[in-house]
Phi, psi and omega in degrees: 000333180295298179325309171326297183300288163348270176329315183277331172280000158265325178238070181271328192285268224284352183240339184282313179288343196251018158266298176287359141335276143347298179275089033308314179296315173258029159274309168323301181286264177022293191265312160323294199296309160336299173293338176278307178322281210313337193274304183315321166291317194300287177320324177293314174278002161243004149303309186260004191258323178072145145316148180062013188110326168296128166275141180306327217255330174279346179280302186302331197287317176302318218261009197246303185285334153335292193292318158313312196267357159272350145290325186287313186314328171271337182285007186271338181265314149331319199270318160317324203284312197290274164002290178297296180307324169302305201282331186276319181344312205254027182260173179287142137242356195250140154218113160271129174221182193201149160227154180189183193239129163265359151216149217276332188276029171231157179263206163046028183009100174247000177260158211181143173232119135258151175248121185248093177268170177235192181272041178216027166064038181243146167173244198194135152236131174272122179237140167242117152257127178259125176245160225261318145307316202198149135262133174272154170201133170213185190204133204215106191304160181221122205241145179049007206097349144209183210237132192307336192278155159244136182292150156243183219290329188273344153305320168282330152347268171292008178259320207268307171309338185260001166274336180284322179103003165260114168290079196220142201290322214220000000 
């Protein structure tokens, strides 16, 4: 420790100086580190300040319930859609139709069988025979794809055309 005193009272000029050295150099970072902090706050606040007057954390908090109500909106338009799909099962979608001459001495096929089915083949076929006298128009439920009634060929015609998907005159 004697040594110690020594030392320091042979260079007391030389240690005074090389301390306040010291204390400029870390005043000097200082004031850097100061001046960096002072740019990174300016910038953090014209971050959160936004362009135009928006602050960024009420602009993220609007587009974030946005984004909630536009999630409820689709599952609510998903569960409409599942809905809609359930209900077109039972709409009409199979349709066969004919036109023919139901007697031989009449022309222009005026006589017609259509079949209006749903997708479980359920449904009606309307057949009109025209006559020169008279016209008929009736109608014969259709359960699975056939009917307790008995069909005639063009009836049956247009039940096989509208499970095939062909809409077709003739």
């Amino acid at each position: 420790m004697e040594q110690l005193r020594e030392i320091i009272a042979i260079y007391n000029v030389e240690i005074i100086i090389g301390l306040m050295a010291a204390f400029f150099v870390l005043i000097l970072l200082y004031l850097i580190a100061e001046i960096r902090i002072s740019r990174i706050k300016e910038k953090y606040n014209q971050l959160v300040r936004g362009v135009d007057g928006y602050n960024i954390e009420e602009l993220l908090i609007r587009t974030g319930e946005n984004v909630e109500r536009v999630q409820h909106n689709l599952n609510k338009l998903e569960n409409d859609m599942s809905d809609l799909e359930t209900k077109l099962t039972f709409a009409v979608q199979k349709i066969g139709f004919v036109r023919y001459n139901a007697f031989a001495d009449m022309g222009s096929e005026l006589s017609f069988s259509i079949a209006l089915l749903d997708n479980f083949l359920n449904g009606f076929v309307i057949t009109s025979i025209y006559g020169r006298e008279h016209s008929t128009c009736y109608a014969k439920p259709i359960k699975d794809g056939k009917s307790i009634y008995p069909l005639s060929v063009e009836e049956m015609q247009v039940i096989d055309r509208a499970i095939r998907g062909e809409y077709s005159e003739n």
